[in-house]
C-alpha positions as CSV (number, residue, x, y, z in Angstrom):
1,X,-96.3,-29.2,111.6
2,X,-99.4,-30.4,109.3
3,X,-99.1,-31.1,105.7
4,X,-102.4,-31.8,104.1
5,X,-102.4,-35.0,102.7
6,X,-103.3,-33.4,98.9
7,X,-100.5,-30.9,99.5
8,X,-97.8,-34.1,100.8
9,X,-98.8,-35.8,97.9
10,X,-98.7,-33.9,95.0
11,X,-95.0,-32.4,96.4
12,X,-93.8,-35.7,96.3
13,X,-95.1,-36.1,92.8
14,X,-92.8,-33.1,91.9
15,X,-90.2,-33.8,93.7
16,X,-90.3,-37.2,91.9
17,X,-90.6,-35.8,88.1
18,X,-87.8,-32.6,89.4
19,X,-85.3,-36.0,90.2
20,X,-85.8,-37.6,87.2
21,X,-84.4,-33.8,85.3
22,X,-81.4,-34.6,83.0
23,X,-79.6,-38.0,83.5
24,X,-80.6,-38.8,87.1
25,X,-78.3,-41.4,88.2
26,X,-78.1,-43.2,92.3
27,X,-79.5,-40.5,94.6
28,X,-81.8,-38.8,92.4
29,X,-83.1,-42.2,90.9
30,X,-83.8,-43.6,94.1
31,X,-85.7,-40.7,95.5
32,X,-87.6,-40.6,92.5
33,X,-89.2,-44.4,93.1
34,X,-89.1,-43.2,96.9
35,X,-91.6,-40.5,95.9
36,X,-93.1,-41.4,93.2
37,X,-94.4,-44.7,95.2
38,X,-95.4,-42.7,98.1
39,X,-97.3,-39.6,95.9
40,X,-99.2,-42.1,94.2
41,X,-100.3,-43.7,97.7
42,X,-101.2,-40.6,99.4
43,X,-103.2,-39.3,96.3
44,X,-105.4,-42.4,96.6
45,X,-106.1,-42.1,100.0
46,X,-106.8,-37.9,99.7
47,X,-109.1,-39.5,97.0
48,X,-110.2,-42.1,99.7
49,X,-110.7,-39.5,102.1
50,X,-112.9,-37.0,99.8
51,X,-115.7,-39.6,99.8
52,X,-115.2,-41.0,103.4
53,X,-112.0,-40.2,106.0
54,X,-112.8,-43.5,107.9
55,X,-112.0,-45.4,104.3
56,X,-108.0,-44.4,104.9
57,X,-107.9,-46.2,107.7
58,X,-107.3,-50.0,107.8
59,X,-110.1,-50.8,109.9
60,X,-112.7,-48.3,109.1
61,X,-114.8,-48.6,111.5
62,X,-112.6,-47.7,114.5
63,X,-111.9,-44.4,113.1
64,X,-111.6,-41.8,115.6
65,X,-111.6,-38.4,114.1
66,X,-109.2,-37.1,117.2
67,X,-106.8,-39.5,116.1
68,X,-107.1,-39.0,112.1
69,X,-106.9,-35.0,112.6
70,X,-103.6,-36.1,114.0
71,X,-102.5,-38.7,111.8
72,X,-102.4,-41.3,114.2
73,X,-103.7,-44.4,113.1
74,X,-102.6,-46.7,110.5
75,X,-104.0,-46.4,107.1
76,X,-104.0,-48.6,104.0
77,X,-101.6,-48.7,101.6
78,X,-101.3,-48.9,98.2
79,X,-103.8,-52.0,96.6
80,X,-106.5,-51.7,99.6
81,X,-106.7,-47.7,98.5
82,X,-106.8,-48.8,94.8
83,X,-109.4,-51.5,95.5
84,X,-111.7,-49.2,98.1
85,X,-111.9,-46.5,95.6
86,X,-112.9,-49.1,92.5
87,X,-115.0,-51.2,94.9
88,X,-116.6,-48.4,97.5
89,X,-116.4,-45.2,96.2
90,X,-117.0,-46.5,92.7
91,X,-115.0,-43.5,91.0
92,X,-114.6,-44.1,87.0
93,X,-111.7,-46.2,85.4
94,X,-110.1,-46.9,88.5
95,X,-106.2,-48.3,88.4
96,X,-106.4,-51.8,88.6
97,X,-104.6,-52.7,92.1
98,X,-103.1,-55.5,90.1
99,X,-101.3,-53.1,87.5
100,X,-98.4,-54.4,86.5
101,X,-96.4,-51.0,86.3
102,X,-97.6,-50.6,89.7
103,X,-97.0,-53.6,91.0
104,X,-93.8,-53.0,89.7
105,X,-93.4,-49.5,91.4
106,X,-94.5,-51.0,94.9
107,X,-91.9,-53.8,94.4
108,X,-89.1,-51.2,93.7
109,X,-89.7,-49.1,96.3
110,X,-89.9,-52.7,98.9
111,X,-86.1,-53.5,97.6
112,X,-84.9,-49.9,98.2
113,X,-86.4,-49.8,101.4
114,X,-85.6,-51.6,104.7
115,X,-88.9,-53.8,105.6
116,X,-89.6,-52.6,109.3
117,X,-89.9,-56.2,110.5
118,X,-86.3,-57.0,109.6
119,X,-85.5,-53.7,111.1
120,X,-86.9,-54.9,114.6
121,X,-85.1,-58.1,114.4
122,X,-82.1,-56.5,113.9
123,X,-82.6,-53.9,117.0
124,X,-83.7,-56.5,119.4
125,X,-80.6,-58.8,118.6
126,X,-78.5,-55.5,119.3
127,X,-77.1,-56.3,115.9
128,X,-77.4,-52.7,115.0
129,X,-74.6,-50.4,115.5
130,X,-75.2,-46.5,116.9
131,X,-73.8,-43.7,114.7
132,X,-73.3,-40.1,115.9
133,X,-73.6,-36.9,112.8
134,X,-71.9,-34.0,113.0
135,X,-74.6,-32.0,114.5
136,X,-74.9,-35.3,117.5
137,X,-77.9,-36.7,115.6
138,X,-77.6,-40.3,116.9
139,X,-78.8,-43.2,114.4
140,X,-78.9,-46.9,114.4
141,X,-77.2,-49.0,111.5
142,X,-77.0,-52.3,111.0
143,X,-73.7,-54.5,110.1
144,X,-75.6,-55.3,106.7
145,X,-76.6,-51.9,105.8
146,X,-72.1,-50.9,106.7
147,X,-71.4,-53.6,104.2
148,X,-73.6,-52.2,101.8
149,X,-72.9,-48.9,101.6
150,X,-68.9,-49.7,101.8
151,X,-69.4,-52.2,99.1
152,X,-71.8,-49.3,97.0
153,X,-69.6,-46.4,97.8
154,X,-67.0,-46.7,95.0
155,X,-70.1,-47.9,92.4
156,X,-71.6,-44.2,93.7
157,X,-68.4,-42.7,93.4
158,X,-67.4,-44.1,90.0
159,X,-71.1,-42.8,88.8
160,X,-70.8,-39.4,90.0
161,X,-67.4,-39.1,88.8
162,X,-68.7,-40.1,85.3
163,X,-71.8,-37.7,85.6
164,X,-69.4,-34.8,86.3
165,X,-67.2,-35.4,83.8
166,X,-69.7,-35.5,81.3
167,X,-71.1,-32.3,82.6
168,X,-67.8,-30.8,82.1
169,X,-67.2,-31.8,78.5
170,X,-70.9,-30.5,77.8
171,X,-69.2,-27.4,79.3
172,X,-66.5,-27.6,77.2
173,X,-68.2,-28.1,73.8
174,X,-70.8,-25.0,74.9
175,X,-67.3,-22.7,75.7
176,X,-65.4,-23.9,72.4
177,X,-69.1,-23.4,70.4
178,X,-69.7,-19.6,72.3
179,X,-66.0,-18.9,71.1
180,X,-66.3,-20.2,67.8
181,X,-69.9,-17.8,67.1
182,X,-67.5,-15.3,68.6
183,X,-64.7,-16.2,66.3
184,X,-67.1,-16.1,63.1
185,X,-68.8,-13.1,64.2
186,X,-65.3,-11.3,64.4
187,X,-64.1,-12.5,61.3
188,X,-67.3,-11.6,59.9
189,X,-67.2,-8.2,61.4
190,X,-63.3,-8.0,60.0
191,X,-64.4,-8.8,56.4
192,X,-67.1,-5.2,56.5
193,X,-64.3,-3.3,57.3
């Protein structure tokens, strides 16, 4: 499978903007940092990679073009793309790497996310715990991460219960305003008669 990097970022941009429709609350929300983070990232290093492919990568002078075809290689994130692109490629009002809203953004998606160094600790002190899906997809999850989600699951439930109920009296007030105009217009109809 190959998703151009232009392509991957942009449809995380939409997926972003399409979870923050409505009143996002949980899920949504947190997909929309997760995307939002990660479009902006990829978009500066498609930008990175329009001038020069070997920018992307964190040391750009090993790049291997085998290896970057692939996607094998690791590439730089978010401030070394933002300060290549002001400081190499010299593009025009470039983001300062040291934004605050981005900063911000960058931070957010760090607290949502597991950092993989704690995730490796926690693997080789077998402190993670094997989990089998329905369809035998076999995953790893540590003790923390159990706690979490037991301690979050009524928050996520209490939310979701309050979103729906919301959506139902916005149901109920368009029924009772459909059969009101219906009302009127047969009354209305009533009076010509």
């Amino acid at each position: 499978m190959h998703f151009p990097v232009i392509i991957n970022g942009l449809d995380c941009l939409h997926s972003s903007v399409s979870s923050l429709a409505g009143e996002p609350e949980g899920r949504a929300l947190k997909y929309a940092v997760l995307h939002l983070q990660f479009a902006a990232e990829t978009l500066f290093k498609a930008r990175l990679e329009l001038h020069d492919a070997a920018l992307v990568w964190v040391k750009p002078e090993k790049i291997d073009e085998r290896l970057h075809r692939q996607g094998d290689f690791k590439s730089v994130g978010t401030k070394d793309a933002l300060e290549r692109l002001r400081e190499t490629v010299k593009i025009a009002n470039p983001i300062d790497p040291d934004d605050g809203a981005l900063k911000a953004l960058v931070d957010l998606r760090n607290r949502i996310t597991c950092p993989l160094g704690e995730a490796i600790r926690w693997i080789l002190q077998g402190r993670v715990r094997p989990h089998t899906g329905p369809a035998g997809t076999v995953w790893g999850t540590a003790p923390a991460y159990v706690d979490l989600a037991a301690a979050r699951a009524p928050l996520e439930a209490d939310a979701d219960a309050a979103a729906r109920a919301r959506a139902a009296e916005r149901a109920r007030r368009s029924a009772a305003a459909r059969a009101a105009d219906k009302q009127a217009r047969s009354a209305g109809g009533e009076l010509l008669s």
